[in-house]
C-alpha positions in Angstrom: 8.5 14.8 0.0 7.6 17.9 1.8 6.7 18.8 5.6 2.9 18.8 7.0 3.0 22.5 7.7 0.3 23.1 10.5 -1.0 25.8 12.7 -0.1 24.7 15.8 3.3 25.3 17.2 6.0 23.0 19.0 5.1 24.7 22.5 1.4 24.0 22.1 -0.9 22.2 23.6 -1.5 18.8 20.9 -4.7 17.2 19.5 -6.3 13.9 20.4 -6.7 12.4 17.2 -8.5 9.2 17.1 -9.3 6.7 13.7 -12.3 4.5 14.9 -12.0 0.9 12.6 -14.2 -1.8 12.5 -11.8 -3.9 13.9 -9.3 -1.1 16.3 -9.1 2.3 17.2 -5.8 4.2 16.9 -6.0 7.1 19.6 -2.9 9.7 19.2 -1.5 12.8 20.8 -0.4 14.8 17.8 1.2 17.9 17.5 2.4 20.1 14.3 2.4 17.3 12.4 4.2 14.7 14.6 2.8 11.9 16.7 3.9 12.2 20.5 2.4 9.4 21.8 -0.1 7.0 20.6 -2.6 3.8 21.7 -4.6 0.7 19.8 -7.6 -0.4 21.7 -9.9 -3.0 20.2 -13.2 -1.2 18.5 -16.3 -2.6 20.7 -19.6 -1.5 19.6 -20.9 -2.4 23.3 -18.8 -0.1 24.8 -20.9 2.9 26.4 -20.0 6.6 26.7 -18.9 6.2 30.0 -16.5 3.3 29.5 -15.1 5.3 27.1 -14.4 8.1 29.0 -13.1 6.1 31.4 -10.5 4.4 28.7 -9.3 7.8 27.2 -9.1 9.4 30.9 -6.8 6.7 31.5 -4.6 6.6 28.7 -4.1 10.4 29.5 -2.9 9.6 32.9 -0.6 7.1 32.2 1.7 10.2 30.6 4.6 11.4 32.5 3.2 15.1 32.0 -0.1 16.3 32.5 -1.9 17.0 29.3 -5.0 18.5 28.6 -6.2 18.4 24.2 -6.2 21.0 22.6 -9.2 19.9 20.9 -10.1 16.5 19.6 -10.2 15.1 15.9 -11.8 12.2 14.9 -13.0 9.6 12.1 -15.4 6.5 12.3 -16.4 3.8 10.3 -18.6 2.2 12.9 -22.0 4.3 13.3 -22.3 3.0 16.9 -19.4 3.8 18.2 -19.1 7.2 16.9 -22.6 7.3 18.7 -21.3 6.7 21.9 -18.1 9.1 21.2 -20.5 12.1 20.5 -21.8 11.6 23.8 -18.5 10.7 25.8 -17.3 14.3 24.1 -20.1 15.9 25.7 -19.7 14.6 28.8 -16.2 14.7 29.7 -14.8 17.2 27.2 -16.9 19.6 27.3 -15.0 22.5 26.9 -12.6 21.2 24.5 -13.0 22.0 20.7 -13.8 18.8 18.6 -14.1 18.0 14.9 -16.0 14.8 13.3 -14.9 14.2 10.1 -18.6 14.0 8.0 -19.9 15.1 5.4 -19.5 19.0 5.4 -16.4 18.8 7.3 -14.1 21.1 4.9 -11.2 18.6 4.3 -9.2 20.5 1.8 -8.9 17.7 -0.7 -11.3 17.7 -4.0 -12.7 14.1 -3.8 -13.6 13.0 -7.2 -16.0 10.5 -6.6 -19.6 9.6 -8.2 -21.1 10.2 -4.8 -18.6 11.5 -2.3 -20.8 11.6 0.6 -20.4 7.7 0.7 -16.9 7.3 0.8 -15.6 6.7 4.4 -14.1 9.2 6.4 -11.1 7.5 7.0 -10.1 7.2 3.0 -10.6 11.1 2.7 -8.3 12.0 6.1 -5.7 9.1 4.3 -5.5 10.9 1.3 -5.3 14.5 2.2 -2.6 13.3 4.6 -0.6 11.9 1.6 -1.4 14.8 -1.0 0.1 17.1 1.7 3.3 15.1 2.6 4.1 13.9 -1.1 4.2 15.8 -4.6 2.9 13.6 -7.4 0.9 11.3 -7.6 0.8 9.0 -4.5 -1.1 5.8 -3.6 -2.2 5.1 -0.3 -2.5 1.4 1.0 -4.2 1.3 4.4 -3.6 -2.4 5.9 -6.6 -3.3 8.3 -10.1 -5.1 8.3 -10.4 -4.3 4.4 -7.1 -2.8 2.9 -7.8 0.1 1.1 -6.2 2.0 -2.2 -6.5 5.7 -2.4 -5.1 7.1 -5.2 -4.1 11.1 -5.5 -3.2 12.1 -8.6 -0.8 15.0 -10.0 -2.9 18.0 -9.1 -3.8 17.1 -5.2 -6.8 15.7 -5.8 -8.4 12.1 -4.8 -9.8 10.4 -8.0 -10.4 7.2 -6.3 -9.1 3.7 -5.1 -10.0 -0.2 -4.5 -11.3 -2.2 -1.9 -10.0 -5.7 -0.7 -10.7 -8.2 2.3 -7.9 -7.8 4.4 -5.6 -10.3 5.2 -7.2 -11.3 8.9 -10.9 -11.5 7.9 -9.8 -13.7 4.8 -7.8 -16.0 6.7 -10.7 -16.2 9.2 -13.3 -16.6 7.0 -11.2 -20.2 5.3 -11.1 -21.1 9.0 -14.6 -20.9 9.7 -15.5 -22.7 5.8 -12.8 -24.9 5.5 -13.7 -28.4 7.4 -10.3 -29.4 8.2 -8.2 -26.0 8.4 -8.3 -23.8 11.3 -7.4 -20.5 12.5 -3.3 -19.9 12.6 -1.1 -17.3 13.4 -0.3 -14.9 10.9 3.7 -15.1 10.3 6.0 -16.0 7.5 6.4 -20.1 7.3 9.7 -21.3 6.2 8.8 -21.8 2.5 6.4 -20.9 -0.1 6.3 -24.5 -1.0 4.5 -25.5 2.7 5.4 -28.8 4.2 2.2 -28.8 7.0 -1.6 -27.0 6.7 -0.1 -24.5 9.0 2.5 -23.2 7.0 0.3 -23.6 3.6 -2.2 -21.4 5.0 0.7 -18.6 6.1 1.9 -19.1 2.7 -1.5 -18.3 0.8 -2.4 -15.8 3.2 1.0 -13.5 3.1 2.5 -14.9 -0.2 -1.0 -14.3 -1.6 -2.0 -11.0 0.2 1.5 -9.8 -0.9 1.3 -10.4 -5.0 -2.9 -9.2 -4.4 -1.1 -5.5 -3.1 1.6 -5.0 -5.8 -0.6 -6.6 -8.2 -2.9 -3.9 -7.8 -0.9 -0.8 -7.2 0.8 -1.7 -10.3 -2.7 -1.6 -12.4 -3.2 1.9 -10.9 0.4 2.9 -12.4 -0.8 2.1 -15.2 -4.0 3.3 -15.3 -2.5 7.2 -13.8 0.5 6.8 -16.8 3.1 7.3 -14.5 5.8 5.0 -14.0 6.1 2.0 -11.1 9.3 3.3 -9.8 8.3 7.4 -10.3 4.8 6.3 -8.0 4.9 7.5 -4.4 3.0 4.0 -2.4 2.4 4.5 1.2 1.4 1.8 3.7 -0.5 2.8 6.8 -2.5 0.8 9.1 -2.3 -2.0 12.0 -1.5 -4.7 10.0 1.0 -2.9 7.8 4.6 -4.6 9.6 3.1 -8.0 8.1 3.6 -7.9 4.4 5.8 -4.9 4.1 8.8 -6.9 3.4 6.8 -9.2 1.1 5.9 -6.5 -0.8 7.7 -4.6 -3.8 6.1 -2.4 -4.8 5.6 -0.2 -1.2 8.0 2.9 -0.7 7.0 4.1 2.7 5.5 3.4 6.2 3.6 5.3 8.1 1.6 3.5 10.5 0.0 7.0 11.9 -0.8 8.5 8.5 -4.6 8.8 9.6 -3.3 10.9 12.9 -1.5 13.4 10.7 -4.5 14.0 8.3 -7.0 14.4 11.0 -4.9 17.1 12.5 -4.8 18.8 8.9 -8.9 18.5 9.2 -9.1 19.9 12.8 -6.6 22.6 11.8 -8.9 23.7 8.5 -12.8 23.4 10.9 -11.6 24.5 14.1 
């Protein structure tokens, strides 16, 4: 593993980074490749400009020191919200350098894709983040409203991935179908082999979501050659801390991953 090497030094000011999901929005104060502080909101596509200046404003103010971005660095997957962040950006950041990740945003990461333009924003900043902390090849596994693969192969570059349900829209979607189940909480039940619907429905949902992950990040071992136990598999994401001890095949957490590869963007565009 080697060190995110950035241009910003310990005494600087840090970045606002922010990953806009469908489902949350991880806001974080980063700085030379570490995370000093960070928030989850929920993602609301009827929040306005104004309510979002508001929400950031006060996040800021909460910190024990007064700090003013550097510059701000951001990736959406919602159209409308990133809408409304364009304008918040104009309105109360004026002055303060900002980078969307798009398409022409120089990433640093060739993306090997039949149409790269279409793959989300997110997936890119994931991967570069992973090339640049890891040598080999390294899979990505990002845990949220989908969970999503990205796979970086021996030479840096992202050849691709897989996209799944994730484990709360599944289990929310048997709720709404299924005439006699309902919604539950999300935990480990005492046994695979469930005693009540509650517990059978925690058991196919983790047990099941569990076997879906290694199942598939062992098919990309084999597909990239290499070795199970040689592969680099990062987890990132919300929802991450819920299968991570149900799965084998995961060698490391990093639950800001997105933060640290959309300062590596900002540093490259700004």
């Amino acid at each position: 593993m080697v060190e995110l090497a950035m241009g910003s030094g310990p005494g600087s000011d840090p970045l606002l980074c922010v990953d806009i999901g469908n489902t949350r929005t991880v806001l974080g104060l980063v700085r030379a490749g570490e995370v000093l502080e960070h928030w989850i909101v929920q993602t609301d596509e009827r929040r306005t400009a104004d309510e979002w200046g508001f929400l950031v404003d006060g996040l800021l103010q909460r910190l024990d020191d007064e700090i003013a971005p550097a510059g701000v660095a951001l990736c959406s997957t919602v159209p409308a919200v990133l809408h409304e962040w364009r304008a918040m950006l104009a309105a109360y950041f004026p002055d303060c350098p900002h980078v969307v990740v798009e398409p022409g945003i120089r990433t640093g990461i060739p993306v090997l894709m039949d149409n790269p333009r279409e793959v989300g924003t997110d997936r890119i900043v994931n991967a570069l983040a992973a090339a640049r902390l890891y040598d080999g090849p390294v899979v990505v596994v990002a845990f949220g409203t989908a969970t999503t693969f990205e796979v970086v192969n021996a030479h840096g570059q992202y050849v691709g991935g897989a996209i799944a349900p994730g484990v709360e829209i599944s289990l929310e979607a048997l709720g709404r179908r299924g005439a006699q189940l309902r919604k539950v909480e999300l935990r480990r039940p005492r046994s695979v082999i469930a005693k009540n619907t509650v517990e059978a429905l925690q058991a196919g949902a983790l047990y099941g979501y569990a076997s879906q992950v290694d199942g598939i990040v062992t098919r990309i071992a084999d597909e990239l050659g290499v070795p199970l136990g040689a592969l680099d598999v990062v987890a990132t994401g919300t929802l991450a801390p819920l299968v991570l001890e149900e799965c084998t095949t995961l060698t490391e957490h990093r639950p800001l991953l997105t933060l640290l590869g959309l300062e590596l963007v900002f540093e490259r565009n700004a």
